[in-house]
C-alpha positions as CSV (number, residue, x, y, z in Angstrom):
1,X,191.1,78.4,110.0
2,X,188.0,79.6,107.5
3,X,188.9,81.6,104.6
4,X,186.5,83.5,102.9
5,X,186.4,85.2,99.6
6,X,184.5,88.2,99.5
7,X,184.0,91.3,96.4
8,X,184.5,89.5,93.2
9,X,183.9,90.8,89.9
10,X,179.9,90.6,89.8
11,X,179.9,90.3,85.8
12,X,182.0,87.2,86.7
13,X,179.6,86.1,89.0
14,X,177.0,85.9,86.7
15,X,178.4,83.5,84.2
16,X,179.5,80.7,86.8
17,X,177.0,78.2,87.4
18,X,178.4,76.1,90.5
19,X,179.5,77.5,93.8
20,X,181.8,75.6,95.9
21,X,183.8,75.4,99.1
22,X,186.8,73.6,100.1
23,X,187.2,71.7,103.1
24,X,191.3,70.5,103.1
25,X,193.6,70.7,106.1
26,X,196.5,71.2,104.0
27,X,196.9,74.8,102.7
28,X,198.9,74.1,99.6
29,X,196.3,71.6,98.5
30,X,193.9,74.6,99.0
31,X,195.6,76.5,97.2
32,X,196.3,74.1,94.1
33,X,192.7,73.6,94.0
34,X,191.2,77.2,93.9
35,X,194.1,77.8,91.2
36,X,192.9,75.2,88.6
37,X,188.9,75.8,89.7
38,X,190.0,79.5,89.0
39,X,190.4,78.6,84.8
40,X,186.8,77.9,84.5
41,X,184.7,80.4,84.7
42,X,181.7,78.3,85.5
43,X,183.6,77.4,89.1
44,X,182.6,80.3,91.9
45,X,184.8,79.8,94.9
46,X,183.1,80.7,98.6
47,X,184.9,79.6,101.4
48,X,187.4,76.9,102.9
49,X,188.0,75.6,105.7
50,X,190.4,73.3,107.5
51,X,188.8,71.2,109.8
52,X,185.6,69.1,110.3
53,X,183.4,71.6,112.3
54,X,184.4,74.9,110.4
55,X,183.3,73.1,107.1
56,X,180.1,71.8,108.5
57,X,179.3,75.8,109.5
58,X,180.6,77.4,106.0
59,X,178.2,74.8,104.1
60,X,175.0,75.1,106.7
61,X,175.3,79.0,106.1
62,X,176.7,79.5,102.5
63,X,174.6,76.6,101.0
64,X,177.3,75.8,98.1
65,X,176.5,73.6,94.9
66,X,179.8,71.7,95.5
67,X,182.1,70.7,98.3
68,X,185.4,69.6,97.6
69,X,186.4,67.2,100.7
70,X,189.6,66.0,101.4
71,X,188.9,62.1,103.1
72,X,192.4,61.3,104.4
73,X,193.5,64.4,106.3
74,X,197.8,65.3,107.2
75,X,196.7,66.4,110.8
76,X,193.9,63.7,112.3
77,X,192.7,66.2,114.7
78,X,191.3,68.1,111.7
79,X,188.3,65.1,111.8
80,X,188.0,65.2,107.9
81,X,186.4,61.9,106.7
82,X,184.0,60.3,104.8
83,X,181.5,60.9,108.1
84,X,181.5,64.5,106.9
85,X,178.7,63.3,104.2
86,X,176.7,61.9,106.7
87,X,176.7,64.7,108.9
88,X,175.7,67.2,106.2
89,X,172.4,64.3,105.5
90,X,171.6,65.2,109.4
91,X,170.7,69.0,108.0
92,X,170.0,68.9,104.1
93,X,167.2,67.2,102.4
94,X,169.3,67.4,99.4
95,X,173.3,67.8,100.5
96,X,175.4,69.4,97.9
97,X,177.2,67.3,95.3
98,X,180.7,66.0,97.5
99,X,184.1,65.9,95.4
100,X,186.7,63.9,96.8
101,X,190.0,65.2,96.6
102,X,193.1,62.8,98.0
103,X,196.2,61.4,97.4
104,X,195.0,57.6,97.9
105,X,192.9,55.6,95.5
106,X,192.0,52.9,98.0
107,X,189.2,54.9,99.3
108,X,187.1,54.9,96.5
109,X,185.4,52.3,96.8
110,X,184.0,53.4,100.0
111,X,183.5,57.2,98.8
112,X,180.7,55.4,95.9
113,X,179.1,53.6,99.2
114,X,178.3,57.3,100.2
115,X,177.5,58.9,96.7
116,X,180.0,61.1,96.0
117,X,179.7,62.9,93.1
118,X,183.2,62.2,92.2
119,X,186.4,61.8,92.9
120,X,189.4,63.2,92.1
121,X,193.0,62.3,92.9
122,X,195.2,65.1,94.1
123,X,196.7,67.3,93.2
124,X,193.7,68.3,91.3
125,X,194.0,68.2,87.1
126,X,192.7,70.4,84.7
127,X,192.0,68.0,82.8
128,X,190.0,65.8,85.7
129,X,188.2,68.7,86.5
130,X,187.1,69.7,83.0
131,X,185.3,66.5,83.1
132,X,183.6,66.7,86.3
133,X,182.2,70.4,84.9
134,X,181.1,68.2,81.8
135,X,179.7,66.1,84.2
136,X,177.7,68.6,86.0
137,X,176.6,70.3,83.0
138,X,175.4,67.1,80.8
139,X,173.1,65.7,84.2
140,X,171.6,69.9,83.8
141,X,171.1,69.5,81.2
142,X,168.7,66.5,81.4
143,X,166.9,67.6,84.2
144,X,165.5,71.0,82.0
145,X,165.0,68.4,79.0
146,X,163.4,66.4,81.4
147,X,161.2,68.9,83.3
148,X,159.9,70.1,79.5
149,X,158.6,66.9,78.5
150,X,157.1,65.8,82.0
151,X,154.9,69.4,81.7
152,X,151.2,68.1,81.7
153,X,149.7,67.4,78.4
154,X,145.5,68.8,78.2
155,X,143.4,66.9,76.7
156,X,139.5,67.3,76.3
157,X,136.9,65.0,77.6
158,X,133.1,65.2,77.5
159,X,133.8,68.7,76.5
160,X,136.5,69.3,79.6
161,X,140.1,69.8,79.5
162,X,141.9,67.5,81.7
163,X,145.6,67.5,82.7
164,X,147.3,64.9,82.6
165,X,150.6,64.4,84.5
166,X,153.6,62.8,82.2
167,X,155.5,61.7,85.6
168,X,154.4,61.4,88.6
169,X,157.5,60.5,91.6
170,X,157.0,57.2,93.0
171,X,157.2,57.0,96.6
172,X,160.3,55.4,98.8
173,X,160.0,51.9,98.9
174,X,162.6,50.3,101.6
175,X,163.8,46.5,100.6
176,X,164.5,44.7,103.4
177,X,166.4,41.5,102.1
178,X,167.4,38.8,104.0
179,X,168.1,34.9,102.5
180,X,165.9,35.4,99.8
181,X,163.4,36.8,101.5
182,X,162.4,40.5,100.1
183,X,160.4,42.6,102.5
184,X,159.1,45.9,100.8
185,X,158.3,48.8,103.0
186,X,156.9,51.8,102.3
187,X,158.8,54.4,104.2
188,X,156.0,56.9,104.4
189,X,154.5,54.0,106.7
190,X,157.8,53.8,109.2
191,X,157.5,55.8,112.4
192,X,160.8,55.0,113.9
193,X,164.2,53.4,113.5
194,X,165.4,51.9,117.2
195,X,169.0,50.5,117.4
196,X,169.9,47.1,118.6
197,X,173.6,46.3,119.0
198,X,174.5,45.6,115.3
199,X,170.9,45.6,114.0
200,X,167.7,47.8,113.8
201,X,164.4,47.4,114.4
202,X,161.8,49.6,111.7
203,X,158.0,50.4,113.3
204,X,155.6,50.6,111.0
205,X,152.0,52.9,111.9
206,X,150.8,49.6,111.9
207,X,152.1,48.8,115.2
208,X,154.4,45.9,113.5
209,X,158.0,45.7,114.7
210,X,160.7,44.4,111.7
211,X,164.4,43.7,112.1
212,X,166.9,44.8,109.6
213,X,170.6,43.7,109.7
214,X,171.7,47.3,109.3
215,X,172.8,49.4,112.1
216,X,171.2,52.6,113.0
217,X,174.2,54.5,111.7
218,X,173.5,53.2,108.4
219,X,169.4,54.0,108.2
220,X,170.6,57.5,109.2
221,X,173.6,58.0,106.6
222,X,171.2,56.8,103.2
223,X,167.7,58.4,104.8
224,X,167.1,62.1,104.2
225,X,163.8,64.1,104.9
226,X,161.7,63.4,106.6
227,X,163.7,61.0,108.9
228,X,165.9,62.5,111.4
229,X,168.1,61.4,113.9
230,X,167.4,62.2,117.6
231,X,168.5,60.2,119.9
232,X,172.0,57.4,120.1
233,X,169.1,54.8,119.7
234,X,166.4,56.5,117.4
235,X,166.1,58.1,114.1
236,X,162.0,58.9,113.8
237,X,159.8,60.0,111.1
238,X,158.9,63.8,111.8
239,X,155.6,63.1,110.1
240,X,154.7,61.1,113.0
241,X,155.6,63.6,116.1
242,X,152.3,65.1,117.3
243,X,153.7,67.0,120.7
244,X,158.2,67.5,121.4
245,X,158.2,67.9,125.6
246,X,162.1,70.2,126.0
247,X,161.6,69.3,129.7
248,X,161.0,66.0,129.6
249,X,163.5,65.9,126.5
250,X,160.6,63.6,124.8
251,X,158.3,63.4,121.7
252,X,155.1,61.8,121.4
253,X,154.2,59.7,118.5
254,X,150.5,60.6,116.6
255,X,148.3,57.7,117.6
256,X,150.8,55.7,120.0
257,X,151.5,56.1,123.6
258,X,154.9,55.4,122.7
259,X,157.5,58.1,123.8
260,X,160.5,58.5,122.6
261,X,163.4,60.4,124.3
262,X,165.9,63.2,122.7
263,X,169.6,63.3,124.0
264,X,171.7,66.7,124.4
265,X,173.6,65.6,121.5
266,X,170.7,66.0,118.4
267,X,169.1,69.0,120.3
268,X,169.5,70.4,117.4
269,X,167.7,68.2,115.3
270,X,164.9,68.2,117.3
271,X,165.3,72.4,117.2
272,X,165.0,71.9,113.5
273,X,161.6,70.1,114.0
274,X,160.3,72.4,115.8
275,X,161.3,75.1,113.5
276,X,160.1,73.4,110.2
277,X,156.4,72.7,112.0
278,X,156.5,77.0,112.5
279,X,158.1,77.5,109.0
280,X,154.4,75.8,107.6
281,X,150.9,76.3,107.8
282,X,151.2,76.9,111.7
283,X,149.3,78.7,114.6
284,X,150.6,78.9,117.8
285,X,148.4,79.5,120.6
């Protein structure tokens, strides 16, 4: 069931900040939710929805700010789980801030291994959610502070101005740890992930082959763009693709006479690929 609110006040509109949807398979939880989001005007409520896959649609097409997630669902066929968060990684470089809202505390700890935003115990508290809006608005607020002071500052050499950048973002460097043993990657360099069993081996452009004690499932949950999962077996670097065969359901590798085949079930990540390499600086012949 998806409910959808539609016509509100636009004046209203204007002064909220953060829109969100709630994915809950109970209806009077819904409802207790939307009631004490509705006494801050800084709250703008979309959609909800009460099972896994209708909550995965309402955030892939209304793009909220926030989701409110219940973890430990009444009815189990309803799906709801912390797995939610990784699906939403699949299709966002940057998924929207998750808000736990359940009965149990005992799940917190694994809600943080995910990065949720926060987490609230139901039912929902003014009082809780004041502080999560404070929250919200303090980490804001600090980006814009932020983004002033890392504006370039000129100065003049030899009679030339020159920029210079205050901040400059560092590229992902991937720790794999093992006994003491620290290996840094740089992930720009991986072109693949490949499952085995309970582990994962990472190849580099370099041709080298390294084994990290994580499984697949894992690389895929904490990596976001441009690493995608295609495959049971592979999540690859989309930098790295140079020709997708549907046919064949393959992709080729740039440099490599590697192949690496795409399964039914991420056709649609491989759809996205195809439609981010059109969505650029693209001619098709």
């Amino acid at each position: 069931m998806i409910e959808i609110a539609y016509g509100e006040n636009q004046q209203n509109q204007n002064l909220r900040k953060y829109s969100y949807i709630i994915v809950d398979d109970d209806a009077e939880s819904i409802l207790k939710t939307k009631t004490t989001a509705a006494g801050f005007s800084e709250l703008s409520f979309i959609a909800s929805a009460s099972n896994f896959q209708d909550g995965l649609n309402l955030v892939l097409e209304h793009k909220p700010e926030l989701v409110f997630l219940e973890i430990d669902p009444k009815n189990t066929s309803s799906q709801l789980s912390l797995t939610f968060i990784s699906e939403l990684h699949r299709f966002f470089q940057e998924i929207p801030k998750i808000i736990v809202t359940t009965k149990l505390k005992d799940k917190a700890f694994d809600a943080i291994q995910y990065g949720v935003y926060d987490y609230l115990l139901k039912p929902v508290m003014e009082i809780d959610l004041r502080k999560t809006i404070f929250k919200l608005n303090k980490a804001n607020l600090e980006t814009k502070n932020t983004s002033i002071q890392q504006e370039p500052v000129s100065v003049v050499i030899d009679n030339d101005t020159v920029a210079i950048p205050q901040h400059v973002e560092k590229p992902l460097t991937i720790c794999i740890k093992s006994y003491g043993d620290y290996r840094y990657l740089n992930a720009a360099d991986i072109c693949y992930f490949q499952a085995d069993n309970n582990s994962t081996d990472i190849y580099l452009n370099t041709g080298e082959m390294i084994t990290a004690f994580k499984t697949l499932k894992h690389f895929e949950s904490i990596l976001t763009y441009p690493f995608i999962r295609i495959h049971n077996s592979y999540v690859i670097n989309r930098n790295y693709i140079s020709r997708i065969h549907s046919g064949n359901a393959i992709c080729y590798l740039k440099n490599s006479s590697k192949k690496i085949p795409f399964s039914k079930t991420y056709k649609a990540n491989v759809d996205q690929i195809i439609a981010d390499f059109a969505a650029g600086n693209y001619l098709e012949i």
